[in-house]
N, C-alpha and C positions, 0 to 999 in steps of 0.2 A: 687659421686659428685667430679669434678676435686678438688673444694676446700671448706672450711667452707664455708657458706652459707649466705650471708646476710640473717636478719631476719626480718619482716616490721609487724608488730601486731597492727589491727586500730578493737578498740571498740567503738559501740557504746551505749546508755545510755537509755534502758528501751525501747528496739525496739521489738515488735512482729516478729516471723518467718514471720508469712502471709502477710507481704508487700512487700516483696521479690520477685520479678516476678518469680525465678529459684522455690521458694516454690509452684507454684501454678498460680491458677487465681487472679489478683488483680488489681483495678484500679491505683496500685501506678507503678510510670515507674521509673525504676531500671537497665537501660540498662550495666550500665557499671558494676556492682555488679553481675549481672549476667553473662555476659560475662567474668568474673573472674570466677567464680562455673563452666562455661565452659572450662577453664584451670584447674581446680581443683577438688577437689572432694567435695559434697555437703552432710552432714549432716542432716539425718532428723530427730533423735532423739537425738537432742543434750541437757543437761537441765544444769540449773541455781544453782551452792552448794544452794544458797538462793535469795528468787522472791525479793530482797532488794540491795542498790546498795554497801555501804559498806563492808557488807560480802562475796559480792561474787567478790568483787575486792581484798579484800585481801587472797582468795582463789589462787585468780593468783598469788600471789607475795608469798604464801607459800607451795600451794600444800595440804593444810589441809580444810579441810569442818569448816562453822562456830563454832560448837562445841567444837573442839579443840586448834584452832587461836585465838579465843576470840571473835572478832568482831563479835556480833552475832545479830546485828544489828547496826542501823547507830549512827554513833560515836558520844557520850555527850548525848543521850537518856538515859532514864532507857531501860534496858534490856542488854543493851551492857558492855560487862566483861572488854572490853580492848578500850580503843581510841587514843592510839596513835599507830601503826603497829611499833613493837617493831625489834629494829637493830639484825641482824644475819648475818652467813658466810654464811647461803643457802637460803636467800633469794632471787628473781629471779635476783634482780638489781646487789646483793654481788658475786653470784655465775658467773655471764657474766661477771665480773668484772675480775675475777678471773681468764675464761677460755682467757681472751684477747679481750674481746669484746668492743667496745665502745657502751655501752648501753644509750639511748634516750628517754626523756619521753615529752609531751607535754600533757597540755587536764587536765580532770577531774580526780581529787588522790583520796579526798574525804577518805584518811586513816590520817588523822592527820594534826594539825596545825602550825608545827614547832614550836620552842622554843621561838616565838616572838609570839604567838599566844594569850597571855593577850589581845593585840591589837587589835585585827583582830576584826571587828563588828559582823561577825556572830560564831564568839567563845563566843562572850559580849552576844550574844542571847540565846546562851547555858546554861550558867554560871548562865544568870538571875533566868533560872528556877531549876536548882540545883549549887546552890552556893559554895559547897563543894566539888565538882568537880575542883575547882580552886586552891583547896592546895596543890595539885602534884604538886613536879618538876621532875615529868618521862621526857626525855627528847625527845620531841615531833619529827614527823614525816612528812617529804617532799621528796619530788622523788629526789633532790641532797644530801640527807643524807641518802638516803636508796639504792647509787649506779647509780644512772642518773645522766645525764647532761640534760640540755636544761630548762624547764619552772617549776619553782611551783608556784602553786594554790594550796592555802592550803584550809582544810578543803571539803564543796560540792562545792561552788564556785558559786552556782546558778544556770545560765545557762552560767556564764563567762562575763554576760554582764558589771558587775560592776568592774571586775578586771582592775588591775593600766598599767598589759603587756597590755592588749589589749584598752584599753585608749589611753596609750600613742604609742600607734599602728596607731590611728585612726590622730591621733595630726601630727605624724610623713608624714603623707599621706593628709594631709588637710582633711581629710574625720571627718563628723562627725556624729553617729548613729539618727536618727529618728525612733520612732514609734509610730504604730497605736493597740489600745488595741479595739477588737470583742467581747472579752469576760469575765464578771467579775460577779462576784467572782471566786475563784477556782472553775477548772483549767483552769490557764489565758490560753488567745489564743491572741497573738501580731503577725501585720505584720510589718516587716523592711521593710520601705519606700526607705528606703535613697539608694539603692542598693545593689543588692547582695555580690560586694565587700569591705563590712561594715560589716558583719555580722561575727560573734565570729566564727563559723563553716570554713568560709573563711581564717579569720585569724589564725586558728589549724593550718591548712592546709597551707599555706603562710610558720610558721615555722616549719615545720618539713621538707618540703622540702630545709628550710635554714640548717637545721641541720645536712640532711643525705647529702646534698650536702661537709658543711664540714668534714662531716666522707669519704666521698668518696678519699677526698683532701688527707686523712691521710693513707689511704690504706689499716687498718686494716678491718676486717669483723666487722659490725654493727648489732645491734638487737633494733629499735625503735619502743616502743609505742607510738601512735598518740589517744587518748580517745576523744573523740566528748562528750560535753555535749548533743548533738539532739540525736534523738526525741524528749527528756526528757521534761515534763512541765516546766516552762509556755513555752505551744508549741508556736514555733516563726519560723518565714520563711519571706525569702526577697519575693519583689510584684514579681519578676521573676517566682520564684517558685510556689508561691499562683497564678497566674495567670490561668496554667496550669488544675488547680482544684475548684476555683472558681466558676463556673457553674455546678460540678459535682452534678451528683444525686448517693447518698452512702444508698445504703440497709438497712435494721438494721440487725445489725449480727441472726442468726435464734435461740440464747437465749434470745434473747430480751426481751418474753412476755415469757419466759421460765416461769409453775408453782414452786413456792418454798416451799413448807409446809417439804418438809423432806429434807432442808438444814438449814446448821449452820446459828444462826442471828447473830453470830458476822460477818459475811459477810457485812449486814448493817450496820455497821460504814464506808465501802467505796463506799456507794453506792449510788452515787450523787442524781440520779430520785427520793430516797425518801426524803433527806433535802431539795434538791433545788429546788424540780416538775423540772427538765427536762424533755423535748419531747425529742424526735428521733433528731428532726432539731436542737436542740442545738450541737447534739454530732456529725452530720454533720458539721458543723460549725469545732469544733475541730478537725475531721480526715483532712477535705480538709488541714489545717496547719499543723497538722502531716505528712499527706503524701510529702506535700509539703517540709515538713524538711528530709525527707528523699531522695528525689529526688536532695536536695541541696545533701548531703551527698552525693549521689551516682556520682554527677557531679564531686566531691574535692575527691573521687574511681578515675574516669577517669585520674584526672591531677596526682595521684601521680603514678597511674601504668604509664602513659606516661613521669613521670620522671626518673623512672625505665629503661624503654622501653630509652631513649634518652639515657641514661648513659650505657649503655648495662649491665645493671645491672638483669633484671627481669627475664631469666631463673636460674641466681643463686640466687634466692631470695626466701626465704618461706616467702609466705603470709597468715597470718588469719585474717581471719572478723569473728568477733562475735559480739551480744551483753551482758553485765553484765547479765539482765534478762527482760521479757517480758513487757507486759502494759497490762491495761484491755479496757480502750477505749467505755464503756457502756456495755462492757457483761451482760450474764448474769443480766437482769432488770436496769444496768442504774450503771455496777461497776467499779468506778475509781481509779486511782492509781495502788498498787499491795502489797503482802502480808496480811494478814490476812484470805484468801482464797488462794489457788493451783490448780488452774485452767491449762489447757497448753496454753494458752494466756500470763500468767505471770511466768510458768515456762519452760517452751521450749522456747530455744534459737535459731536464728541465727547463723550458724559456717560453713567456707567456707573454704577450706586451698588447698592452689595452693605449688602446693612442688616443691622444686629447682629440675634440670636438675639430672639424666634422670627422667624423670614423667613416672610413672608407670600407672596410672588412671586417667586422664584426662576427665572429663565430665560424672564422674560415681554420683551415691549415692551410702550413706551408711548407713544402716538403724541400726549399732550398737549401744547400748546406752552409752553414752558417756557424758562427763559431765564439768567443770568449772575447776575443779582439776587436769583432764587428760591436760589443757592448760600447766600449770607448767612444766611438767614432757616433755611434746613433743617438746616445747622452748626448754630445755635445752639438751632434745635427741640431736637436730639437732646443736646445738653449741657443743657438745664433749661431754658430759655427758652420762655415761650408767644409763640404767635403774635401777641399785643396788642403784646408787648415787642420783636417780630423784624420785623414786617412791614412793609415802606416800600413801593420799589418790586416789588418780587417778594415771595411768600409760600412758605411752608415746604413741600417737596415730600412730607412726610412721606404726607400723604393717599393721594396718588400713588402712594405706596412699599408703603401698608401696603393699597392695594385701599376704601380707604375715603372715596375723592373723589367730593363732591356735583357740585356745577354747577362746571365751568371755565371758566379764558377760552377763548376762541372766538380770542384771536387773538397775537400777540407781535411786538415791536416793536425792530429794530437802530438805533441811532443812529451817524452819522457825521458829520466834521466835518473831512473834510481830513488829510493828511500834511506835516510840515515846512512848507515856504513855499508850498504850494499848500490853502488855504485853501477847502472845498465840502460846506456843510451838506447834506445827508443825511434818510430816513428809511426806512427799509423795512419793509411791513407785512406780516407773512404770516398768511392766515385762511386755514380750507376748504385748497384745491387750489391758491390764488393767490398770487403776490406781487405787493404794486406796491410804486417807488420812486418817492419823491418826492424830485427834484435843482433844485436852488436854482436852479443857472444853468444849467441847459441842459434838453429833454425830459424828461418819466418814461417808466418804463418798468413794463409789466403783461404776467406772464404766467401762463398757464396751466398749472401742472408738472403736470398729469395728463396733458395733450398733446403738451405739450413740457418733459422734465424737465430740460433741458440749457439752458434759458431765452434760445433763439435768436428766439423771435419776439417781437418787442416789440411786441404788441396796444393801444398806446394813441393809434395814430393809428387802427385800425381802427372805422369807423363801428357796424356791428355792434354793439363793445361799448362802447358810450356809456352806458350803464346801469352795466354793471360797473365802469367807472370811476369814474363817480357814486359808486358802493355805496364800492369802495376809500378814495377821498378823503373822504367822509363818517365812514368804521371808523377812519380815521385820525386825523382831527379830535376824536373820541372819545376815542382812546388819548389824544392831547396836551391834551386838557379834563383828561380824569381823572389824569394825571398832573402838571400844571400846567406842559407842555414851554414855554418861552420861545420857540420857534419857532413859535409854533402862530398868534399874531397876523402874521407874514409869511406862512406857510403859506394862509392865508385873503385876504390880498391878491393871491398868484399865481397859486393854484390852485382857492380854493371855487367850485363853481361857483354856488350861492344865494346871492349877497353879504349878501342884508339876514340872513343868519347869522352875524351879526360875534361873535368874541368877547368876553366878558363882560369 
């Protein structure tokens, strides 16, 4: 590389791989994201530290799996150890800081409320339900106090639409939002009427090109996160974009009518068809707005590689796209949301990474398994950081990128630990061709995706594979030894099968 590398990292919020034209067949049009994958290299076993949006974003900003960071779910829940993303020297914001970077954030933080966060109505929504949460003064967390410049949103933020920037965004522009609500109760589905240049997705995207324009001014190398609240519920999409898919006829995925007798019923806490009786045509309804929010997404892809592209910026530029972690979209009989089940719907990600000049692999995949953590470590590779200095839980993909990766792991590892007041440790392993989940309180589940990629058979009552299951539970015990998971000593009480293998 002639020189440091600008760096442009745009996530998105609860987006399946499979809408990805580059992933596959799909009715959703993704032109300019794929066209990216075609500068770069395409990930197809990419996963999530956690199918949750808080943990697996402070995975980036540490390098650590939920377990250890704290955030081990979303912040002012029970289950979550930590809610404010607590200040350090190696944090991703501290350490860019450090190497000379002008580091940029815009979009969904969702690790914390700042120090003014008594205020905030949806801290007050927190607070109501456990009140004693409120007697800390840890000193709370925002992307300008944890080493950015550019936007806080504090807390989730919603979908952004109630925020005061993007308000008085609209004020600033005489624009003013409208919408149409399709769908109620949860999961809403809204179209924006008012224009597609109204919409909070638009407006990300509006500043970060303000931003990296004035880093460009100043000459030093940049590293901007731009986080898109979309896909994310309540799905919403300008009539532009709904247009496009409004007449669409959407299949039902092939679990649909999936049998369930040998899967876990806490699954049923997210599974819309049996509280709501959804039909199929309901969750039609919500993909055409999903897709539709993704195709905005993929349009505000276009304008910012063509601000790249204008600046002569984009051959020195590392680009990733990923998202936090997947959606479920009616899987599996009708299942919404994500976590509380590990499916690869909600734990396989999204991850694209176009690497600055010279480009070693261009238009390849890479089928290593790769994960939320390895993001950490591969940012800070490509700003000046060795591997000694970067590597915790995950390590620097660079190898990967540049064609020059010895031995890998063989395997990666999703952590879960519950939503809000429903509280359910977690772990999902995927090696080879397999997944198994290991679930606290109820059955695991193993399967085979070369046979069944849709993960309808749950092979771990089958006698058959009593071996593989061994091998799974054993590969696992592994990951949480070398990682030093705290679940790994209950893990070995309910599931090893060698007891005199006790942990150390």
């Amino acid at each position: 590389m002639p020189s440091r590398p600008n760096i442009l990292f745009i996530q998105t919020d609860q987006q399946m791989a499979a809408t990805l034209g580059c992933y596959g067949s799909t009715i959703c049009r993704t032109p300019n994201i794929d066209a990216l994958a075609r500068d770069g290299i395409l990930f197809t076993n990419a996963y999530a530290s956690s199918p949750v949006c808080a943990p697996a974003r402070a995975s980036l900003h540490t390098g650590y799996y939920p377990s250890k960071h704290g955030i081990t779910t979303n912040i002012y829940t029970p289950g979550c150890a930590v809610h404010e993303l607590p200040d350090h020297p190696s944090l991703l914001g501290r350490r860019l800081q450090q190497l000379g970077y002008q580091a940029g954030f815009t979009g969904k933080w969702h690790l914390g409320f700042g120090d003014d966060r008594r205020d905030h109505p949806e801290y007050q929504s927190h607070i109501a339900a456990m009140p004693v949460l409120d007697w800390t003064d840890a000193p709370g967390a925002l992307p300008s106090t944890r080493g950015f410049s550019g936007d806080d949103f504090p807390g989730h933020g919603g979908i952004g639409l109630g925020t005061p920037q993007y308000r008085d965004w609209l004020r600033a522009r005489g624009k003013e939002l409208t919408l149409e609500k399709h769908l109620e109760p949860y999961p809403h589905n809204w179209e924006i009427t008012s224009g597609k240049d109204t919409s909070v997705t638009y407006f990300l995207t509006e500043n970060a090109i303000k931003h990296m324009d004035d880093f460009v001014a100043d000459g030093r190398p940049f590293c901007y996160l731009l986080n898109y609240w979309g896909p994310h519920g309540p799905y919403c999409a300008p009539t532009e974009y709904l247009d496009l898919y409004r007449d669409a006829e959407i299949q039902p995925w092939p679990s649909w009518n999936e049998e369930q007798s040998n899967k876990p019923t806490i699954h049923d806490a997210h599974r819309t068809e049996t509280t709501l009786g959804w039909q199929w045509k309901d969750y039609e309804k919500l993909l055409r707005t999903y897709f539709a929010a993704i195709t905005e997404i993929d349009d505000m892809v276009g304008k910012l590689v063509g601000f790249l592209k204008e600046h002569g910026l984009y051959d020195n530029t590392l680009i990733v796209f990923c998202a936090d972690h997947g959606d479920s979209l009616g899987v599996h009989g009708g299942l919404t949301d994500k976590t509380l089940f590990m499916y690869e719907e909600t734990n396989r990600i999204p991850l694209i990474i176009k690497e600055p000049a010279p480009v070693h692999r261009a238009g390849q995949t890479e089928s290593a398994f790769v994960g939320t953590c390895d993001l950490y470590s591969t940012i800070l590779d490509y700003a000046g950081l060795s591997a000694k200095e970067t590597d915790r839980d995950g390590t620097t993909l660079r190898p990967l990128i540049e064609g020059t990766a010895g031995e890998w792991r063989d395997s990666i590892v999703t952590e879960g630990f519950g939503l809000d007041f429903l509280q359910h440790s977690q772990r999902a392993l995927r090696w080879s061709h397999y997944k198994y989940v290991f679930n606290s309180g109820g059955p695991d589940e193993l399967y085979d995706l070369a046979s069944d990629p849709h993960e309808m058979h749950n092979l771990v009552f089958d006698p058959a594979r009593t071996a593989l299951l061994r091998e799974a539970r054993e590969k696992l015990d592994q990951w949480m030894a070398t990682r030093h998971d705290g679940l790994r000593e209950r893990f070995h009480r309910l599931r090893l099968l060698d007891r005199s293998k006790s942990p150390e």
